[in-house]
BAFI-954147 format. One line per field, with one value per residue (C-alpha): residue number from 1; residue in three letters; chain; x, y, z. Coordinates in pm, whole numbers, plus 50000, padded with zeros to 5 digits. Each point is the difference from the previous one (the first is absolute). Example, Ala and Ser with C-alpha at 12.3 -4.5 7.8 and 13.67 -1.06 7.14 Angstrom:
residues 2
pos	1|2 .
code	ALA|SER .
unit	A|A .
px	51230|50137 .
py	49550|50344 .
pz	50780|49934 .
end
This chain:
residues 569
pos	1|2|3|4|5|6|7|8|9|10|11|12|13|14|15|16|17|18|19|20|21|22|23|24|25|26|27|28|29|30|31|32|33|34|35|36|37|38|39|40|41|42|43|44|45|46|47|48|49|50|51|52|53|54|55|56|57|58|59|60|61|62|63|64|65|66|67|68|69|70|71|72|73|74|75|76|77|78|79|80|81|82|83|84|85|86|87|88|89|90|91|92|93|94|95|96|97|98|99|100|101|102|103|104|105|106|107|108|109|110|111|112|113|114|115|116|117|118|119|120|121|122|123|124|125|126|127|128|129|130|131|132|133|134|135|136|137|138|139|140|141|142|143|144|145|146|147|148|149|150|151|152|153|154|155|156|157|158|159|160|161|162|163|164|165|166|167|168|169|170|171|172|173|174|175|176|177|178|179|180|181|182|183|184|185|186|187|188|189|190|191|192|193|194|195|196|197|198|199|200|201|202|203|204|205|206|207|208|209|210|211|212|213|214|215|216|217|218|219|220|221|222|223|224|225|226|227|228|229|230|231|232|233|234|235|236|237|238|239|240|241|242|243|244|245|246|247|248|249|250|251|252|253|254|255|256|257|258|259|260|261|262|263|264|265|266|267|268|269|270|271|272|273|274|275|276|277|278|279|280|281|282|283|284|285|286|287|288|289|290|291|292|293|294|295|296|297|298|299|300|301|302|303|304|305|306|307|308|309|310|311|312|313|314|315|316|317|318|319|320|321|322|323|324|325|326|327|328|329|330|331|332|333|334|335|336|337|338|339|340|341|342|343|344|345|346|347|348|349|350|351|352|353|354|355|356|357|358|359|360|361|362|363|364|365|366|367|368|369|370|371|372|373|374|375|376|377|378|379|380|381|382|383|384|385|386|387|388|389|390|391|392|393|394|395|396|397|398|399|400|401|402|403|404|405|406|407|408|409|410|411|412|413|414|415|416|417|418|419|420|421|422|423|424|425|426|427|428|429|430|431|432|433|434|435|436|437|438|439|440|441|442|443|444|445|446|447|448|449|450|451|452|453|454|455|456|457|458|459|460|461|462|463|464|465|466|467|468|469|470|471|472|473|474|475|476|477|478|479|480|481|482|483|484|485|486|487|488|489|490|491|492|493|494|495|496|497|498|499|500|501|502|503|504|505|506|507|508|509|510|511|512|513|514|515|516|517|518|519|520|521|522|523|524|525|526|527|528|529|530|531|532|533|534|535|536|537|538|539|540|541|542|543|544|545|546|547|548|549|550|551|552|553|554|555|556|557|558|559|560|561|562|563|564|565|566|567|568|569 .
code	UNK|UNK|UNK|UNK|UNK|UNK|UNK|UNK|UNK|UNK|UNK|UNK|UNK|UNK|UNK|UNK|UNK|UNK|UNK|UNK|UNK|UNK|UNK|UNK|UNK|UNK|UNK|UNK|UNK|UNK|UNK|UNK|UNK|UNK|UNK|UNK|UNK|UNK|UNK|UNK|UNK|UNK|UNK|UNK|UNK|UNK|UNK|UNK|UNK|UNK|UNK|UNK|UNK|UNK|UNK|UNK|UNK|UNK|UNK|UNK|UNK|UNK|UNK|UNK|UNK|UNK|UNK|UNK|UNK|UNK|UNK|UNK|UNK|UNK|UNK|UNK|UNK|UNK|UNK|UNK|UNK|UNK|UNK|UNK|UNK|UNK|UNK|UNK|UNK|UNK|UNK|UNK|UNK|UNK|UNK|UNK|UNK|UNK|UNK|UNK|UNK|UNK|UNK|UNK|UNK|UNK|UNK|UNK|UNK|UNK|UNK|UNK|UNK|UNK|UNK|UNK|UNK|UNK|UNK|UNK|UNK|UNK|UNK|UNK|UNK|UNK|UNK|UNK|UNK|UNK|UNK|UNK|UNK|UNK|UNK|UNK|UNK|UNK|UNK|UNK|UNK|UNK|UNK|UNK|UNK|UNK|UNK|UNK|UNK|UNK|UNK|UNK|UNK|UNK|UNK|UNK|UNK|UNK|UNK|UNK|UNK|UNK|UNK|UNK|UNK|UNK|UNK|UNK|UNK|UNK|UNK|UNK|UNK|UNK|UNK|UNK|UNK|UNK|UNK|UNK|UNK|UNK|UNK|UNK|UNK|UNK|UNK|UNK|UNK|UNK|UNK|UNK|UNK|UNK|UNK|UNK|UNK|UNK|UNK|UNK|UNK|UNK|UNK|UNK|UNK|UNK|UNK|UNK|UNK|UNK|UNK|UNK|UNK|UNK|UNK|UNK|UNK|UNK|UNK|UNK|UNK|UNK|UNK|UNK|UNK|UNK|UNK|UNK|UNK|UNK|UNK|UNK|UNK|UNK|UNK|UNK|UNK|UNK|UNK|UNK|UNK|UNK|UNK|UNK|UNK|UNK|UNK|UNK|UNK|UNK|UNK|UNK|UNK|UNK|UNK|UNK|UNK|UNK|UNK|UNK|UNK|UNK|UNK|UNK|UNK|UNK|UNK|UNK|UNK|UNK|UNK|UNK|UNK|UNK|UNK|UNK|UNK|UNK|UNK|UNK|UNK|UNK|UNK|UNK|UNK|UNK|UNK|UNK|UNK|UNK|UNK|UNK|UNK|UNK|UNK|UNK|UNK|UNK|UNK|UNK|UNK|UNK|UNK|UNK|UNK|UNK|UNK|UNK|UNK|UNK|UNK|UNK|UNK|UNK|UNK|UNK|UNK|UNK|UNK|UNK|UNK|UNK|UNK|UNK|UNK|UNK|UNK|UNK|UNK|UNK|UNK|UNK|UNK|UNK|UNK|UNK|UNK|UNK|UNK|UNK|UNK|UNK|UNK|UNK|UNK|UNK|UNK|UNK|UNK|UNK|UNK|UNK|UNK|UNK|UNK|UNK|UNK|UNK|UNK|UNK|UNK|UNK|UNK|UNK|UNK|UNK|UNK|UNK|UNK|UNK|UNK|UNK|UNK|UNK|UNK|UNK|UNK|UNK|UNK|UNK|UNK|UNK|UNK|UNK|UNK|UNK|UNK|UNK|UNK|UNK|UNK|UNK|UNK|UNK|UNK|UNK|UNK|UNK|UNK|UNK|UNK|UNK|UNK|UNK|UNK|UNK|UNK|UNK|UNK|UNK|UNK|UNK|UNK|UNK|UNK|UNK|UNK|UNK|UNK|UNK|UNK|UNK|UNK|UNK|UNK|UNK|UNK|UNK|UNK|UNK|UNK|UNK|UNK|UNK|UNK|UNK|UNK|UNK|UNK|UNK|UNK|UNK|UNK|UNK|UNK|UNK|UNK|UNK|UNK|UNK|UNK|UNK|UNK|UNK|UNK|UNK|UNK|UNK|UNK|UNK|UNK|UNK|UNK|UNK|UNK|UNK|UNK|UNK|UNK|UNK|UNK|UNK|UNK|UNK|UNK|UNK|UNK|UNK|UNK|UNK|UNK|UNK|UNK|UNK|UNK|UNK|UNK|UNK|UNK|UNK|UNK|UNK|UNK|UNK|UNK|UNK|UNK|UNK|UNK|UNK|UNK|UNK|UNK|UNK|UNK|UNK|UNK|UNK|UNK|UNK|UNK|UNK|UNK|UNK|UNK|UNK|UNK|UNK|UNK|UNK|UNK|UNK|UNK|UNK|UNK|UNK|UNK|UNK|UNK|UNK|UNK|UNK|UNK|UNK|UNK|UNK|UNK|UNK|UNK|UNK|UNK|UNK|UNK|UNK|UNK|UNK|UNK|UNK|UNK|UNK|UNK|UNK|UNK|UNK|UNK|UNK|UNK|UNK|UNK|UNK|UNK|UNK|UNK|UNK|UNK|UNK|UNK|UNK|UNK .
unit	A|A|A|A|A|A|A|A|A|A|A|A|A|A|A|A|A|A|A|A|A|A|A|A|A|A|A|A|A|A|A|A|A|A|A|A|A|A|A|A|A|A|A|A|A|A|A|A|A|A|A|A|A|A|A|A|A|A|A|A|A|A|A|A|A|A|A|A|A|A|A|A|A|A|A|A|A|A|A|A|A|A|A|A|A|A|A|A|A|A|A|A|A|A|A|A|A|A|A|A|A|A|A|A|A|A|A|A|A|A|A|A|A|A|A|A|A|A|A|A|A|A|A|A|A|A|A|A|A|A|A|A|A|A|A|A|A|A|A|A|A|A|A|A|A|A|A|A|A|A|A|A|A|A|A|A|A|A|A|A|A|A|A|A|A|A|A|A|A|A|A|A|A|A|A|A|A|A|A|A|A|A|A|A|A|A|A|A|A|A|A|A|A|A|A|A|A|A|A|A|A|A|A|A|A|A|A|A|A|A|A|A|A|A|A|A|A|A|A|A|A|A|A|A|A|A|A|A|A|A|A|A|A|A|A|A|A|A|A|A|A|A|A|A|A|A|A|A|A|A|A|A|A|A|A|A|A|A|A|A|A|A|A|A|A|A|A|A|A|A|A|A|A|A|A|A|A|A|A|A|A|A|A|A|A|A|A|A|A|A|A|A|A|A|A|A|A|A|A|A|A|A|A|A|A|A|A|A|A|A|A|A|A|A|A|A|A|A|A|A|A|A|A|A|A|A|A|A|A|A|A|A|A|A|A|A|A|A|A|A|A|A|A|A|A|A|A|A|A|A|A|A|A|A|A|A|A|A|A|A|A|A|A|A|A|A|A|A|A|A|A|A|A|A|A|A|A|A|A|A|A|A|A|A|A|A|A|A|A|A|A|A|A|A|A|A|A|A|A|A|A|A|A|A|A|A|A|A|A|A|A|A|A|A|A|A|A|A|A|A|A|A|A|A|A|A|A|A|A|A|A|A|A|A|A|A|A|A|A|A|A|A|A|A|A|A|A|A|A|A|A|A|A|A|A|A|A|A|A|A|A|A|A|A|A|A|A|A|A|A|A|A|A|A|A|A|A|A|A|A|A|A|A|A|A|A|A|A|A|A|A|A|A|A|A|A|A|A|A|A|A|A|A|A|A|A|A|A|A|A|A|A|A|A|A|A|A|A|A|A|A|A|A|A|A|A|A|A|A|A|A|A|A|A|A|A|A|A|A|A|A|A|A|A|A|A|A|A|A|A|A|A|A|A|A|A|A|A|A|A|A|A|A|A|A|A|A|A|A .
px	52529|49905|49810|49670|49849|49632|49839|49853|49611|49830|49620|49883|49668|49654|49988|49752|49974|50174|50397|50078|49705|50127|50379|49868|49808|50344|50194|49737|50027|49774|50172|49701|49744|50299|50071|49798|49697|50126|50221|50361|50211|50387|50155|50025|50230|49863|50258|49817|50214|49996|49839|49759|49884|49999|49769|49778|49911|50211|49672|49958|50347|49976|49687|50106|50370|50178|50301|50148|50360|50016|50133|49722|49803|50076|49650|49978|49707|49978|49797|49745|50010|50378|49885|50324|50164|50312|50062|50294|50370|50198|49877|49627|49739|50198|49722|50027|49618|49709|49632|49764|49700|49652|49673|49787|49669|50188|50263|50234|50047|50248|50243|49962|50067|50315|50120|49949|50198|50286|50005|50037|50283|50174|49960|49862|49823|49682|49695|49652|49843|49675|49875|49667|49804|49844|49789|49837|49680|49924|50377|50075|50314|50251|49852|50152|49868|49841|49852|49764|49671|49915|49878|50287|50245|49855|49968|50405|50086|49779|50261|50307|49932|49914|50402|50149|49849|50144|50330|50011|49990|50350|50110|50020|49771|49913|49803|49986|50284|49885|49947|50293|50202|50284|50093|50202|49671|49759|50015|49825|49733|49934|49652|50056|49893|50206|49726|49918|50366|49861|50241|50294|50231|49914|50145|50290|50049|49973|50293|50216|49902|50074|50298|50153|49918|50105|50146|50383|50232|49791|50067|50382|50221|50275|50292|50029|49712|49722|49667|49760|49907|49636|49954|50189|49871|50074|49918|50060|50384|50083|49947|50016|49950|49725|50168|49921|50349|49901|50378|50258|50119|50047|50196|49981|50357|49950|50036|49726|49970|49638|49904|49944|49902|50362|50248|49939|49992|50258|49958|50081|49674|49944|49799|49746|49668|49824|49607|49877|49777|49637|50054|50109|50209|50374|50330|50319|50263|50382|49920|49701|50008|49728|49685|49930|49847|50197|50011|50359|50171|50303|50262|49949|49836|49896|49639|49914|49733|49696|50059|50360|50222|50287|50292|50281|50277|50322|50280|49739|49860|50104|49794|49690|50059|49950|49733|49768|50029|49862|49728|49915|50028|49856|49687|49972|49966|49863|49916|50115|49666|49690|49838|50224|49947|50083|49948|50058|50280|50176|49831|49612|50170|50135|49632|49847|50234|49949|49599|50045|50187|49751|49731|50264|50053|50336|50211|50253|50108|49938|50133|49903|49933|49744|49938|50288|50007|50244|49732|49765|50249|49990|49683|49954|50242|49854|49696|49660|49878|50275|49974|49943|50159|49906|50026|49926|49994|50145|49916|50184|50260|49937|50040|50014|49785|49850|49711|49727|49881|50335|50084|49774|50133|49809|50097|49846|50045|49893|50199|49702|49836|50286|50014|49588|50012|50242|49877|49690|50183|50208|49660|49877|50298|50042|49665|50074|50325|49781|49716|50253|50184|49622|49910|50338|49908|49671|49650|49673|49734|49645|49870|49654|49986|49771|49769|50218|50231|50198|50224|49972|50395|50364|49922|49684|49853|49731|49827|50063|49889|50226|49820|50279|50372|50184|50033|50320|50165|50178|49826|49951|49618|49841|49607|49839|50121|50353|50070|50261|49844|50261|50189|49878|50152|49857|49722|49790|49723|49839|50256|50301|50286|50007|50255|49727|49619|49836|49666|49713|50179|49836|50280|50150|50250|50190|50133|50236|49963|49610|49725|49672|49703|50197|50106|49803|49681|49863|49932|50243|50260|50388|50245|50375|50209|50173|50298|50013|50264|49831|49643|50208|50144|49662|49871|50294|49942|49602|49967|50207|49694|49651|49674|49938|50415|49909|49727|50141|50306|49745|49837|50289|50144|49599|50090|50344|49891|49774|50273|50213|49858|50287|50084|50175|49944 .
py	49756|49996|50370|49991|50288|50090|49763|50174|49948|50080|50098|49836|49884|50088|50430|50144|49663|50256|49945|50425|50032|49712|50124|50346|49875|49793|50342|50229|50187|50061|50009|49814|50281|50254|49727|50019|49818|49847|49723|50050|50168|49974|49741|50071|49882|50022|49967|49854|49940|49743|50276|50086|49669|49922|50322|49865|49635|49984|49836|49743|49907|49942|49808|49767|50000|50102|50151|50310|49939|50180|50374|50052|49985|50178|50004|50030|50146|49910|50139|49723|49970|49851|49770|50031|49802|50239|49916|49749|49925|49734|49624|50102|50319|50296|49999|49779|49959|50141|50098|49946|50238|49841|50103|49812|50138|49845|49746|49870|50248|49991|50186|49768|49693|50173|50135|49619|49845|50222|49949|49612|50059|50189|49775|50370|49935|50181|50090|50088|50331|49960|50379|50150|49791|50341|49942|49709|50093|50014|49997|50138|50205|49889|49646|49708|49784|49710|50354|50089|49877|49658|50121|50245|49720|49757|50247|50019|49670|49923|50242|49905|49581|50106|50187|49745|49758|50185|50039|49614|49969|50208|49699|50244|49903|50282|50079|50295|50135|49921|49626|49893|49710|49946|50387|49740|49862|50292|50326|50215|50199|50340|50166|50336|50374|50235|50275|49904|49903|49602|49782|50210|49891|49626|50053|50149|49710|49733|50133|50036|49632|49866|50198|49880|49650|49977|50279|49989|49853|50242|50317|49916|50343|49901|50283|50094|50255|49865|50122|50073|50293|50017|50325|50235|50363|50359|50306|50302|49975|49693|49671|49768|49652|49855|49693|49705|49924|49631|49853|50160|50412|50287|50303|50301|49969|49671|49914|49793|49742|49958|49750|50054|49825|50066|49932|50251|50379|50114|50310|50209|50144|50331|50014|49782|50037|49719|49955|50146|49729|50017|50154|50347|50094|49980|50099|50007|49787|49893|49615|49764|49693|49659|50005|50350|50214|50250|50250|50032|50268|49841|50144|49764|50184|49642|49889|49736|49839|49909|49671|49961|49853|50228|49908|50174|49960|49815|49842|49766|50205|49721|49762|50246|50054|49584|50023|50259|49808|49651|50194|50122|49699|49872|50168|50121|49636|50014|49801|49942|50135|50151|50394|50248|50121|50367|50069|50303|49813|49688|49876|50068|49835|49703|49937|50053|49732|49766|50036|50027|49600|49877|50052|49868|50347|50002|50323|50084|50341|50156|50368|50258|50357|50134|49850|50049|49973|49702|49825|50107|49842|49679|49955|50087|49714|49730|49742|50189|49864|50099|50368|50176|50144|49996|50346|49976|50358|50150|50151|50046|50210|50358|50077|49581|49917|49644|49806|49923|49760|49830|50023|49981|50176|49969|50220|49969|50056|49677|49718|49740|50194|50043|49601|50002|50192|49858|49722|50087|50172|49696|49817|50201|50064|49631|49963|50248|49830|49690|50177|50139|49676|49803|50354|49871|49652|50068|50163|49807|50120|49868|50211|50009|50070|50251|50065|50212|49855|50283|49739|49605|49943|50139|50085|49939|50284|49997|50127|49798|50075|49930|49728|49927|50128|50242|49977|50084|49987|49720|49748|49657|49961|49620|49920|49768|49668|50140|50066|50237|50341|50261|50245|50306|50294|50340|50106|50333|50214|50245|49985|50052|49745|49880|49674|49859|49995|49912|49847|50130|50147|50057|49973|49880|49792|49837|49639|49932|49677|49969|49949|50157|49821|49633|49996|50218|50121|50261|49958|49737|50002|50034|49974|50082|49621|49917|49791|49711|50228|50292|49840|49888|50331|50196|49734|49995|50395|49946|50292|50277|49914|50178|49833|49996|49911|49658|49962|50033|49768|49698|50049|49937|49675|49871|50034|49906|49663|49888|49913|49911|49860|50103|50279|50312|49754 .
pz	53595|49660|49903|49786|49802|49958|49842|49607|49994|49721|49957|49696|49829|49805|49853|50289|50203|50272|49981|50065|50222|50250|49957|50101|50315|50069|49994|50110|49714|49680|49694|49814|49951|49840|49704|49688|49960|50335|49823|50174|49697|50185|50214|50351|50291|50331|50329|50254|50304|50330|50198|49732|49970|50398|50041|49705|50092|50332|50181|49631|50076|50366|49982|49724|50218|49729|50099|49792|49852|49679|49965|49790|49653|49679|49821|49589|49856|49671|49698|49992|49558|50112|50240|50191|49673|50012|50346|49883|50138|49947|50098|50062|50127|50092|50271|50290|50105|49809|50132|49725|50047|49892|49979|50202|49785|49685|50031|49809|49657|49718|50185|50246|49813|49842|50355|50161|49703|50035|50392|49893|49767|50237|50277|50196|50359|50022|50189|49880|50152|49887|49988|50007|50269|50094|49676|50081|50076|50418|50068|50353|50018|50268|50028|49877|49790|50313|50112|49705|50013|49874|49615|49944|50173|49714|49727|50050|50049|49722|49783|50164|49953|49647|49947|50187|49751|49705|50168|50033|49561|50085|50252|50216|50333|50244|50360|50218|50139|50346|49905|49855|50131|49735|49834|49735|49916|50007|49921|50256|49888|50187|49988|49974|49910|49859|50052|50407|50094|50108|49948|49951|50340|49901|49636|50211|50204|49750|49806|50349|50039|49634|49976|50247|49993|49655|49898|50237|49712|49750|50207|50156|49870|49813|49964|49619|49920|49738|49836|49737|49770|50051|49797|49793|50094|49814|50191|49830|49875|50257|49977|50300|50066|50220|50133|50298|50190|50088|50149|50160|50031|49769|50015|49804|49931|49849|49645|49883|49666|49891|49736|49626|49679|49851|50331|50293|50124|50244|50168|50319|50190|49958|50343|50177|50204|50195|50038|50300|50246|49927|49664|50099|49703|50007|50185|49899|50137|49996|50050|50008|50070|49862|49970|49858|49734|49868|49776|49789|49768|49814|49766|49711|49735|49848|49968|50306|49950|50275|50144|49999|50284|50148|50247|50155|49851|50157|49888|49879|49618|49827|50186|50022|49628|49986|50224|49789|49681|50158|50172|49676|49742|50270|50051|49634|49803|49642|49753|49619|49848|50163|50062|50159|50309|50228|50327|50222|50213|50121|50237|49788|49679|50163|50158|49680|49826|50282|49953|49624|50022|50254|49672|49745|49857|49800|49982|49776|50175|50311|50175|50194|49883|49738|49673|49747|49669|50011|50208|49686|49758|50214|50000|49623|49915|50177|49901|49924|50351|50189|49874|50320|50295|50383|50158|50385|50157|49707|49646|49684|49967|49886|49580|49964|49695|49892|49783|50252|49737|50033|50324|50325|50316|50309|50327|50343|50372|50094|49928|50023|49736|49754|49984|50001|49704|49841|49997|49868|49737|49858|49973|49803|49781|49973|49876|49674|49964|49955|49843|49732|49921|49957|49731|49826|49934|49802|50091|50099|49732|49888|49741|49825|49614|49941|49656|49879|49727|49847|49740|49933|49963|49948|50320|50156|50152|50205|50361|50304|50370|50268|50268|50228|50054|49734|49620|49938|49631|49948|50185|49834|49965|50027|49970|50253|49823|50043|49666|49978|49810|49918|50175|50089|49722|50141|50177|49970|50175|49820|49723|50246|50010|50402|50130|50263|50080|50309|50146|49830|49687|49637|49795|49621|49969|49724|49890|49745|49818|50118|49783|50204|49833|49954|50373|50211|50078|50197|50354|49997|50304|49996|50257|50046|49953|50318|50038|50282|50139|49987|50122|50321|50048|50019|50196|50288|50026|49976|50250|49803|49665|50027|50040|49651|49882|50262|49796|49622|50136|50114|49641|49849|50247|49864|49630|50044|50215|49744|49779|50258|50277|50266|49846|50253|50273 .
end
């Protein structure tokens, strides 16, 4: 008979929708209140075995007739700015089933979103507890939701019609758990509390039941040890590794190959301790076999790096070595321009790229770690649009220097928000790209000659106000019958030289080659002389001019058009 392993669930969804608070009630433990600000700051594993789970939802199971075949669960807790993205082996989700933790009080979030995209991608079987029923307002502990009185029964079916709704834009269609008919169709949603303990067993069950109705191939044990880096921890002069075990057994006399950017790592284990069920710390051990979390000291002194598959090592390196490169070029695809991008492992940067290519994003370079200063040197060589690097969960690199005018660097926790601002970010950039290039061409000015005529010729200098746009020197002047003026020699205010006036402006100005009193007058209006080209450029990036530039530019299409009729059209 073919052995399976504990199926890896992992609690994922919304900061403070719940995910620690329900994982604690699972475990009967209450690790939520000691983290700060109550946001989970460490991954956790969480052993949960057969007879756990029996004495926890035993009477779910029985009534549903579900019958218990699994040794057990290994829960994840993850930090909920990662959204479970560094939860990544080869070929898909290093976790088997996931239970995304909602707030019934506020639905779909963000977080959310990101967390239901990435359970797409990954192909990841899921249920929905949806937490915090207790809040509604009239909810009767113990009772089920046909048990509540008629206005709190609508008040949450009113709230649960409404998520289901916005799970449906996700193609996603769900019902309560205890309504389903086809679990490939739906996904069951569990109303639950995290605080009151409601709901709890029935989260229990449904996982028994998905797991294994769909889950046997997943969870068959195969005989060569694999698994996953999660984290990279330092305690005092050690360093361990905080690893998952997902196929097969591993002994501490093992020697173990773990992926890396250039080849692999090989190393012996130094010793070996395995997570204790319902998140009791750890014990040593001699052997441990699939699923487990562990906790490893190696002898390799070389940096590993969070995310990173490992294997036992056979007479099989060679293909392992084979192995770790395709999972990498694999999972790390870039492109030959675009923004550069870091991540804090694997398994985060691979989801970022993925979401980063559903929006079109290009990216030239992409790692994990800090930010360098080759990353800085990448980014300062591409296209002035492209001069900016991604950070999610982490921040530049101690003593690394650069020109925050050049280069934009933008760090965050979340990965939805990274891409949110970002893309805000290249909008805006784009515009001053554009903004700059129209500033190049020419500038839209009407100016106003004042009575104040300072010379009549060899220049002409006289007082102008500026109407509309910027005087800048240099500018070609025409009058309204398009008669081409002079160009603009210098400027001055108060008897200082200056290159540009704006809106509103008493200045002089002076014109070579213009005689004042034979060709203008005062209060006569100029403008700057426009090119087709240029008239078409200003007008296709209408929304980068002001109010008054729009203006000053239809002025001169008027003047322009009355000597030729179709004129910038």
């Amino acid at each position: 008979m073919t052995k399976i392993r504990q199926p890896i669930v992992t609690v994922c969804g919304h900061v403070d929708h719940g995910k620690t608070s329900i994982l604690d009630k699972i475990r009967g433990t209450s690790v939520q209140e000691g983290e700060a600000g109550g946001i989970t700051q460490k991954i956790s594993f969480t052993s949960l075995t057969k007879e756990v789970i029996q004495k926890r939802a035993g009477d779910v199971l029985e009534s549903f007739k579900i019958p218990l075949e699994i040794p057990g669960f290994l829960f994840i807790d993850t930090p909920g700015h990662a959204a479970f993205t560094n939860l990544r082996k080869r070929g898909g989700s290093l976790a088997d089933i996931a239970v995304l933790v909602v707030d019934v009080n506020e639905g779909i979030k963000p977080q959310t979103q990101e967390v239901l995209q990435i359970l797409k991608i990954n192909k990841v079987p899921f249920i929905i507890a949806l937490n915090k029923v207790d809040n509604i307002f009239g909810w009767q502990v113990g009772r089920g939701v046909d048990e509540q009185i008629v206005r709190v029964k609508e008040n949450f079916e009113e709230k649960f019609y409404t998520f289901v709704g916005a799970l449906n834009s996700f193609k996603f269609n769900a019902e309560l758990y205890n309504k389903v008919k086809d679990f490939t169709k739906e996904v069951a949603v569990v109303p639950c509390s995290a605080k009151t303990g409601q709901g709890i067993p029935e989260i229990l069950a449904m996982l028994v039941a998905l797991s294994q109705k769909f889950l046997q191939k997943r969870i068959e044990v195969k005989s060569q040890g694999r698994g996953v880096i999660l984290e990279v921890k330092k305690e005092k002069s050690m360093s361990y590794l905080e690893c998952i075990l997902y196929d097969g057994v591993l002994g501490d006399k093992d020697e173990i190959a773990i992926a890396n950017f250039n080849g692999m790592i090989v190393s012996k284990i130094r010793n070996m301790s395995v997570a204790l069920q319902l998140n009791k710390g750890f014990k040593s051990v001699k052997k441990v076999e699939a699923a487990a979390g562990l906790r490893v000291q190696i002898i390799s002194k070389e940096e590993i790096l969070p995310g990173m598959p490992f294997a036992v090592v056979g007479e099989n390196l060679k293909d392992i070595e084979k192995e770790f490169s395709k999972e990498l070029e694999e999972e790390i695809k870039t492109d030959e321009e675009g923004i550069v991008v870091k991540a804090d492992s694997l398994g985060s940067l691979e989801a970022l790229l993925v979401l980063l290519k559903q929006k079109q994003i290009r990216v030239i370079k992409a790692g994990i770690g800090g930010i360098t200063k080759k990353d800085i040197y990448q980014a300062g060589a591409n296209p002035e649009e492209d001069r900016v690097i991604l950070g999610f969960n982490v921040e530049v690199e101690e003593g690394v220097e650069y020109d925050k005018k050049k280069i934009k660097i933008l760090t965050n926790p979340v990965v939805y928000k990274i891409i949110e601002d970002f893309e805000e970010w290249k909008q805006l950039k784009l515009k001053d790209i554009e903004k700059a290039k129209l500033d190049e061409l020419t500038s839209l000015c009407k100016i106003e000659i004042l009575d104040f005529v300072f010379r009549n010729s060899n220049p002409a200098v006289f007082g102008v106000k500026v109407l509309g746009g910027i005087l800048k020197q240099g500018i070609e002047l025409i009058n309204s019958q398009n008669k081409k003026i002079a160009r603009v020699k210098s400027l001055q205010e108060e008897k200082n030289n200056i290159r540009e006036a704006g809106v509103g402006k008493e200045i002089a100005i002076s014109l070579p080659g213009v005689n004042f009193e034979r060709e203008l007058e005062v209060g006569q209006k100029l403008y700057s002389n426009l090119s087709e080209t240029q008239f078409r450029k200003f007008k296709d990036n209408k929304e980068l001019l002001k109010n008054d530039e729009k203006k000053v530019l239809m002025e001169i299409a008027e003047i322009k058009r009355k000597v030729e009729g179709v004129w910038g059209v």
